[in-house]
C-alpha positions as protocol buffer text, in pm:
chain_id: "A"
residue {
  index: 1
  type: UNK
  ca { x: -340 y: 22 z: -3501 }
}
residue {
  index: 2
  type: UNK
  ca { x: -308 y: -329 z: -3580 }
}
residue {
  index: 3
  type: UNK
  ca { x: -609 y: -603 z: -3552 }
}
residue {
  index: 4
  type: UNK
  ca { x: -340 y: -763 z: -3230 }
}
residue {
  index: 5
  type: UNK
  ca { x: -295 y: -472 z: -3033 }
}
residue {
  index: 6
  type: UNK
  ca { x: -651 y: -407 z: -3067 }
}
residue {
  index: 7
  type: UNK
  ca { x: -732 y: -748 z: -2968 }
}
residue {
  index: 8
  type: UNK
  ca { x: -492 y: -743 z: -2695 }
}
residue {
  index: 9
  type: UNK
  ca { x: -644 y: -426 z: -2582 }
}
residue {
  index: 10
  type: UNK
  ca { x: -968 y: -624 z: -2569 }
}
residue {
  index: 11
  type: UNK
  ca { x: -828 y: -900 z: -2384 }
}
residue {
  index: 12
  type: UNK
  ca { x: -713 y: -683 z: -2127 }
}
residue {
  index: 13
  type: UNK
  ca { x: -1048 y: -508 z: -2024 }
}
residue {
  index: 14
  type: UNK
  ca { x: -1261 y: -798 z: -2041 }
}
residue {
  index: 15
  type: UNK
  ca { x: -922 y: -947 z: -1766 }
}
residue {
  index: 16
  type: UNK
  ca { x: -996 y: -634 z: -1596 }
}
residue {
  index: 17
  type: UNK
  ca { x: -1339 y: -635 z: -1576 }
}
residue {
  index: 18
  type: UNK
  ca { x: -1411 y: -1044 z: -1468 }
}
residue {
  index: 19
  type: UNK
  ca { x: -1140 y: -955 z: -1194 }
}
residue {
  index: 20
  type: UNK
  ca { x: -1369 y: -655 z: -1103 }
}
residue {
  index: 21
  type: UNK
  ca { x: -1658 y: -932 z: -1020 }
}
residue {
  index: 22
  type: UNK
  ca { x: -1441 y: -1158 z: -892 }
}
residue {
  index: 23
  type: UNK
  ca { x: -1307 y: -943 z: -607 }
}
residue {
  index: 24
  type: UNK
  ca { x: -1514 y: -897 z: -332 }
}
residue {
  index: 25
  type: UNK
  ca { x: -1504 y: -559 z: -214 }
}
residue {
  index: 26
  type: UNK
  ca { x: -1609 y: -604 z: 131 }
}
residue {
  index: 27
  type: UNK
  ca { x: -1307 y: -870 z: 201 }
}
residue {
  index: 28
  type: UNK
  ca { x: -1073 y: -605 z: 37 }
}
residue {
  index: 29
  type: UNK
  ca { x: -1222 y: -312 z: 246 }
}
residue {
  index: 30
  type: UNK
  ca { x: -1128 y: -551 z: 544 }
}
residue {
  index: 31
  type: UNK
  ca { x: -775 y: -598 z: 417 }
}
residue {
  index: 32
  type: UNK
  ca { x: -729 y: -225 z: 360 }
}
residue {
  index: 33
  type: UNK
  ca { x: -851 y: -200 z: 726 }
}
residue {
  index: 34
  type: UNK
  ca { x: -612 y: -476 z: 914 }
}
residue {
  index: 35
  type: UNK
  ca { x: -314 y: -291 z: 674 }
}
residue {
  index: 36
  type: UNK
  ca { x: -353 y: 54 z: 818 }
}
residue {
  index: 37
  type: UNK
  ca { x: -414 y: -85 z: 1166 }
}
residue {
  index: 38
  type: UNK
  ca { x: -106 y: -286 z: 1113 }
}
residue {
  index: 39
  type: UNK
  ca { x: 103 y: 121 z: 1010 }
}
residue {
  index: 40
  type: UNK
  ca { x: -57 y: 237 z: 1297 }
}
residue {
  index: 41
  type: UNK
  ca { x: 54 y: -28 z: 1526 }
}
residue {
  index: 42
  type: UNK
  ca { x: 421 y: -7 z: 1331 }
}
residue {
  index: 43
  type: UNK
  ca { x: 416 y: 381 z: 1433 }
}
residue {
  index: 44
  type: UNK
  ca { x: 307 y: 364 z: 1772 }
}
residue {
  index: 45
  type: UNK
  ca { x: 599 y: 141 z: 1820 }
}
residue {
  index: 46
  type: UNK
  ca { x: 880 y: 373 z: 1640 }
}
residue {
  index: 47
  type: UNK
  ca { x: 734 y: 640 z: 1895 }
}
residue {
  index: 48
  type: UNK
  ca { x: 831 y: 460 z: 2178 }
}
residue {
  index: 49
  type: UNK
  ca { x: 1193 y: 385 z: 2070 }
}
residue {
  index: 50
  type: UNK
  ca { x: 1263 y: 749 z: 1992 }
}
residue {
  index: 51
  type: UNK
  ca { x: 1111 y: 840 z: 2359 }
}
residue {
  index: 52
  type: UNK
  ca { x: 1338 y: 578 z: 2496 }
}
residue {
  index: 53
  type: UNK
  ca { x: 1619 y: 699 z: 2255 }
}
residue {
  index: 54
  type: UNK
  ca { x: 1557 y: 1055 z: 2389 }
}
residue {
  index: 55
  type: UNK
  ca { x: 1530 y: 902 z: 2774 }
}
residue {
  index: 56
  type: UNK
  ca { x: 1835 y: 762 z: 2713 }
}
residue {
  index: 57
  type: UNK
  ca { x: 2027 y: 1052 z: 2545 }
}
residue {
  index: 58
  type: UNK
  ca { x: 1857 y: 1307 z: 2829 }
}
residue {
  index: 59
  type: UNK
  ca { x: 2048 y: 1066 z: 3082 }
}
residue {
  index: 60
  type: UNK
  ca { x: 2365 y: 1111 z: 2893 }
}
residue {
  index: 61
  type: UNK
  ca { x: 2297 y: 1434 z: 2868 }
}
residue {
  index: 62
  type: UNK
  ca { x: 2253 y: 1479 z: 3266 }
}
residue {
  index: 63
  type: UNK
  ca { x: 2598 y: 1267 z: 3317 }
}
residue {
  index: 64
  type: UNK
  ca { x: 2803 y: 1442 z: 3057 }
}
residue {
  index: 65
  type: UNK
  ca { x: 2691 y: 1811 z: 3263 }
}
residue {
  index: 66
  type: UNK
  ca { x: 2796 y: 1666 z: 3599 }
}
residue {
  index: 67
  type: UNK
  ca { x: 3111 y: 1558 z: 3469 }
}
residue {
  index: 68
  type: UNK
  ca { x: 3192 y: 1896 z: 3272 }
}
residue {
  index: 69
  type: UNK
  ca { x: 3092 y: 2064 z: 3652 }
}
residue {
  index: 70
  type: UNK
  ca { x: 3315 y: 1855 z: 3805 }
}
residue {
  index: 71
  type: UNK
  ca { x: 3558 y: 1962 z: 3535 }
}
residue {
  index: 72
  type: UNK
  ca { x: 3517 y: 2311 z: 3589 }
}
residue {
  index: 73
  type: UNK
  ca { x: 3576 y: 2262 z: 3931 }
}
residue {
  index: 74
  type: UNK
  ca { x: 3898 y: 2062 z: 3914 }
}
residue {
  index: 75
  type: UNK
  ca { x: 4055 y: 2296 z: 3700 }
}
residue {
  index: 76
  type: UNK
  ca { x: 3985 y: 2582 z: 3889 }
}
residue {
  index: 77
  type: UNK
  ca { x: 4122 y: 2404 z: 4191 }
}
residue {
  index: 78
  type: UNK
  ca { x: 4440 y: 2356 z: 3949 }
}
residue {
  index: 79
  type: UNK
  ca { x: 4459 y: 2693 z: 3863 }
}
residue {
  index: 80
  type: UNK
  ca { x: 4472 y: 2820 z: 4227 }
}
residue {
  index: 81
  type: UNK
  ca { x: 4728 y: 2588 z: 4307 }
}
residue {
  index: 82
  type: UNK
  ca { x: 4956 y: 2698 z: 4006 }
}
residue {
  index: 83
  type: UNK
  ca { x: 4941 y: 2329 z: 3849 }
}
residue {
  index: 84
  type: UNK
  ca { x: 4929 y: 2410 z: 3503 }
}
residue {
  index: 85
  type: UNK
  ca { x: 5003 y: 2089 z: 3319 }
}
residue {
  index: 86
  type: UNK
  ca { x: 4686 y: 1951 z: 3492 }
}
residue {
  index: 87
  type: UNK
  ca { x: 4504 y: 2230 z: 3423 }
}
residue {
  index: 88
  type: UNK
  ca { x: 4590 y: 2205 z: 3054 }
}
residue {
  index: 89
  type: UNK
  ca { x: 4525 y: 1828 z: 3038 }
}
residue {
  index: 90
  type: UNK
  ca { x: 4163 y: 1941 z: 3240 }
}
residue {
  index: 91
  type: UNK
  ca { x: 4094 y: 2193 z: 2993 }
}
residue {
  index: 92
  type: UNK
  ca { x: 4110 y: 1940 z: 2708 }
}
residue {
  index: 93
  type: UNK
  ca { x: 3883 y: 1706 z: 2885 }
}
residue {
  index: 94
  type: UNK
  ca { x: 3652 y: 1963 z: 2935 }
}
residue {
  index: 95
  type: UNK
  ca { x: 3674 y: 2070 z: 2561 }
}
residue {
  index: 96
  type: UNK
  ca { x: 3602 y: 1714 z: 2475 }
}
residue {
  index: 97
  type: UNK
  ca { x: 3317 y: 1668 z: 2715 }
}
residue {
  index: 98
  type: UNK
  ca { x: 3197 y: 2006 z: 2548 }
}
residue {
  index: 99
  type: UNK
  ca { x: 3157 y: 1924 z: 2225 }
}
residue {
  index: 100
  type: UNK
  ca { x: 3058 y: 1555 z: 2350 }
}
residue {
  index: 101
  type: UNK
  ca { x: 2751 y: 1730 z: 2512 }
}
residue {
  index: 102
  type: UNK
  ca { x: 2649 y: 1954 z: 2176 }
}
residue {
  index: 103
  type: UNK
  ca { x: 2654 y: 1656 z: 1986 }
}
residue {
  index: 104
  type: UNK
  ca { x: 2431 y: 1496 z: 2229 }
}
residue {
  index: 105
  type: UNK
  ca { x: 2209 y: 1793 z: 2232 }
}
residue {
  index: 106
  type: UNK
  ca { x: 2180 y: 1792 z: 1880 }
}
residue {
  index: 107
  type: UNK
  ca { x: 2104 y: 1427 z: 1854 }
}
residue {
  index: 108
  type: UNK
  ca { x: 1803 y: 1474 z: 2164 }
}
residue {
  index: 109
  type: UNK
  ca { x: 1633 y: 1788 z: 1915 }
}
residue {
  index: 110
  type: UNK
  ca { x: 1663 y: 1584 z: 1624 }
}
residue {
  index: 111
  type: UNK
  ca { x: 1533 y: 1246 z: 1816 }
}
residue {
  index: 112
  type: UNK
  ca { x: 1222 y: 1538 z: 1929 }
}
residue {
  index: 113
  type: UNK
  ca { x: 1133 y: 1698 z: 1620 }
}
residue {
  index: 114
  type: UNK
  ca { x: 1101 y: 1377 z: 1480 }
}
residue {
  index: 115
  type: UNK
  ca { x: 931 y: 1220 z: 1687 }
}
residue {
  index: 116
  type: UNK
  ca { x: 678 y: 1525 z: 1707 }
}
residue {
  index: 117
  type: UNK
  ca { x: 630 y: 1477 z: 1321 }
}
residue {
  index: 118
  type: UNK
  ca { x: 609 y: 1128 z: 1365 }
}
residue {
  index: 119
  type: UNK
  ca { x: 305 y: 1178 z: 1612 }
}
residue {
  index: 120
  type: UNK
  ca { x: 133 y: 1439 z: 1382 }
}
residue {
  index: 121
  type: UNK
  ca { x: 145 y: 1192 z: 1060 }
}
residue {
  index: 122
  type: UNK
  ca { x: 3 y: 915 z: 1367 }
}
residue {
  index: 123
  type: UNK
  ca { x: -254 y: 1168 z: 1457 }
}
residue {
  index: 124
  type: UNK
  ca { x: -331 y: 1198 z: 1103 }
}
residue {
  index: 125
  type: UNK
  ca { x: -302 y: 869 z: 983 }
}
residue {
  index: 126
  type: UNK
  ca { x: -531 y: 704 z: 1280 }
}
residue {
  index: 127
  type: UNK
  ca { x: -867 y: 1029 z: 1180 }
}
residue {
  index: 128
  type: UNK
  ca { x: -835 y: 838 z: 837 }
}
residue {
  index: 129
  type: UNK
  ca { x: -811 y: 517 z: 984 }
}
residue {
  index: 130
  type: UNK
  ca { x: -1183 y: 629 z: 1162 }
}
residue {
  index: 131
  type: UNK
  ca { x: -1344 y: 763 z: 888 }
}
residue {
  index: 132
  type: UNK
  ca { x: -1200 y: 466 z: 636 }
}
residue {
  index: 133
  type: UNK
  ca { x: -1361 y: 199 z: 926 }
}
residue {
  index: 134
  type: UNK
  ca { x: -1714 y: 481 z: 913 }
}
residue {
  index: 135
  type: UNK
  ca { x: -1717 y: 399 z: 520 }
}
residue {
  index: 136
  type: UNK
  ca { x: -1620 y: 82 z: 500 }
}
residue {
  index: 137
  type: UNK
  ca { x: -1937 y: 23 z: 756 }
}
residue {
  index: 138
  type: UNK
  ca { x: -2167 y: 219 z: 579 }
}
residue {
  index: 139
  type: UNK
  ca { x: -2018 y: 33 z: 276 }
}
residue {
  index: 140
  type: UNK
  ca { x: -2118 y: -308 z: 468 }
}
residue {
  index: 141
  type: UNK
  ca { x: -2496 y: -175 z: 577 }
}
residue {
  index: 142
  type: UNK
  ca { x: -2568 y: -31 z: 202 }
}
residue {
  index: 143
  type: UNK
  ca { x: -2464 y: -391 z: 68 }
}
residue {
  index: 144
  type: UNK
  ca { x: -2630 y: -554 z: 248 }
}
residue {
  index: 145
  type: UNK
  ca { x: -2971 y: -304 z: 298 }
}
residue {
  index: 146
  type: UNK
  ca { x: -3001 y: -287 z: -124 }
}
residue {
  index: 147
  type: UNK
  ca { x: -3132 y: -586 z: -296 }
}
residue {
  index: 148
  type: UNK
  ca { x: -2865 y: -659 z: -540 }
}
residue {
  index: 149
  type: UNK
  ca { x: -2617 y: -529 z: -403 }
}
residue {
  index: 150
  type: UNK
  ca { x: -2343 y: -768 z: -408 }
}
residue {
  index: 151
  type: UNK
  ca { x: -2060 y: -634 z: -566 }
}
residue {
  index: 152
  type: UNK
  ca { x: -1964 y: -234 z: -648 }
}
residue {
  index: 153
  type: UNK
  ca { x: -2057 y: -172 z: -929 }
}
residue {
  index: 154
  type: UNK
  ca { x: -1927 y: 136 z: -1143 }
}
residue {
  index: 155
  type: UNK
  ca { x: -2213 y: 253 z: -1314 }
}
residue {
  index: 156
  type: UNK
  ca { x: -2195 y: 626 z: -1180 }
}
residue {
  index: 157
  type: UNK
  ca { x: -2406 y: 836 z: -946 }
}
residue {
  index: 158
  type: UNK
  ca { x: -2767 y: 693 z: -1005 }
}
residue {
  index: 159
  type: UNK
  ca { x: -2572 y: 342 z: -892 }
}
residue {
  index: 160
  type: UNK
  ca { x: -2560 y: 479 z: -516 }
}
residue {
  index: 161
  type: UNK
  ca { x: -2844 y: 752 z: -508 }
}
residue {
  index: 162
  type: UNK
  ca { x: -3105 y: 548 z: -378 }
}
residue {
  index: 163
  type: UNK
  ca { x: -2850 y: 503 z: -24 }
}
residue {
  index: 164
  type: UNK
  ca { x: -2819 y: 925 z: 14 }
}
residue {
  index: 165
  type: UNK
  ca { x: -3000 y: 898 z: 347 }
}
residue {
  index: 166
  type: UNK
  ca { x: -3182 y: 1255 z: 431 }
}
residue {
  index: 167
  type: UNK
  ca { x: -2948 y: 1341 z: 708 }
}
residue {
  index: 168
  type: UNK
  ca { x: -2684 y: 1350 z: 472 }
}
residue {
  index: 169
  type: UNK
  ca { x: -2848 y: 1606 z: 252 }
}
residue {
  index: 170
  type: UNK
  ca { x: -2918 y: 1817 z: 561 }
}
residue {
  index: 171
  type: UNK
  ca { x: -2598 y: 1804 z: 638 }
}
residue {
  index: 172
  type: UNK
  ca { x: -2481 y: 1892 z: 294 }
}
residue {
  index: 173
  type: UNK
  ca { x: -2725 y: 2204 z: 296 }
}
residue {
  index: 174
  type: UNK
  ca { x: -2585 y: 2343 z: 617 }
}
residue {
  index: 175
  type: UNK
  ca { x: -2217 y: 2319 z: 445 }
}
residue {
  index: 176
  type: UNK
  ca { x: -2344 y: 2538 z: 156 }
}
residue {
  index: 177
  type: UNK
  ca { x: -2510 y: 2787 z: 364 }
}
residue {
  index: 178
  type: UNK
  ca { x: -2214 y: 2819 z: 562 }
}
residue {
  index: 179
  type: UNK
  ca { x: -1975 y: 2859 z: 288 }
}
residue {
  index: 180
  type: UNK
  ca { x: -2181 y: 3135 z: 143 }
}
residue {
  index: 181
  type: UNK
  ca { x: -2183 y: 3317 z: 496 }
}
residue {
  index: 182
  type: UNK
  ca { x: -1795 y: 3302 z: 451 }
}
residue {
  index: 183
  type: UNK
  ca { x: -1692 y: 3388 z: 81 }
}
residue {
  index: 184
  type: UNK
  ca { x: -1929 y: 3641 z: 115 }
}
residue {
  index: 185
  type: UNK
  ca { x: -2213 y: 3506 z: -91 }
}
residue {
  index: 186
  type: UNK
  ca { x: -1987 y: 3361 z: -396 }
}
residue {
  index: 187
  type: UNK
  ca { x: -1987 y: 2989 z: -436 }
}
């Protein structure tokens, strides 16, 4: 390794670690915040255009089955009246308004089972939202509790022990006592 790349190695942590300082992780924990509120928001809204897409495909879908009833009707009216050209032309239509109807069908499942996975990933997305806007509080209350505590600071697990409130550890020791109930006393 040359003396350069070792110096530009150099160069590059110290970069890394004034920008570390710099930042203030409370203003990015906001930012991180007002982005996923901002996906939420963006998925609440493609939710309601595939409901309306669906609304709007179930009314097709109600039109298209009156017509291929009134269809059906028609050419059985043609049929007892020996018309067969019109019936022929009627069974086309009909065909048409057949496979006009599957394809709408198709399109209202698809519109639903996306729209149901779309709403899961929402569900999902808005319980990390919560717990995200939990830490990011506790975050704010430990910095500004702890004298000192002005930055995050990477120094390991002794950096943070001194905010492990005692709940926490009960908590903890119920999740362990639990866990050996059910593997059966193998952690």
């Amino acid at each position: 390794m040359t003396i350069m790349t070792r110096l530009l190695r150099l160069w590059k942590a110290d970069i890394h670690g004034v920008m570390d300082k710099i930042e203030d992780q409370g203003l990015l924990l906001q930012q991180h915040l007002r982005e996923m509120e901002k996906s939420l928001q963006h998925k609440e809204a493609q939710i309601k255009q595939l409901a309306e897409s669906k609304r709007q495909i179930h009314v097709e879908l109600t039109a298209g089955t009156q017509e291929y009833e009134r269809l059906e009707s028609d050419l059985e009216l043609a049929l007892r009246k020996g018309k067969d050209t019109i019936a022929k032309h009627l069974i086309r239509k009909k065909m048409v308004q057949q496979k006009h109807t599957e394809k709408l069908q198709r399109q209202h499942n698809a519109l639903a089972e996306e729209q149901k996975q779309l709403s899961q990933l929402l569900e999902e997305q808005r319980l990390q939202h919560e717990i995200f806007k939990v830490k990011a509080g506790n975050f704010a209350l430990r910095r500004n509790r702890v004298p000192g505590y002005h930055t995050y600071t990477r120094r390991g697990p002794a950096a943070g022990a001194n905010s492990i409130e005692e709940h926490e550890i009960e908590i903890e020791l119920i999740r362990r006592k639990e866990q050996i109930k059910t593997d059966g006393g193998t952690t």
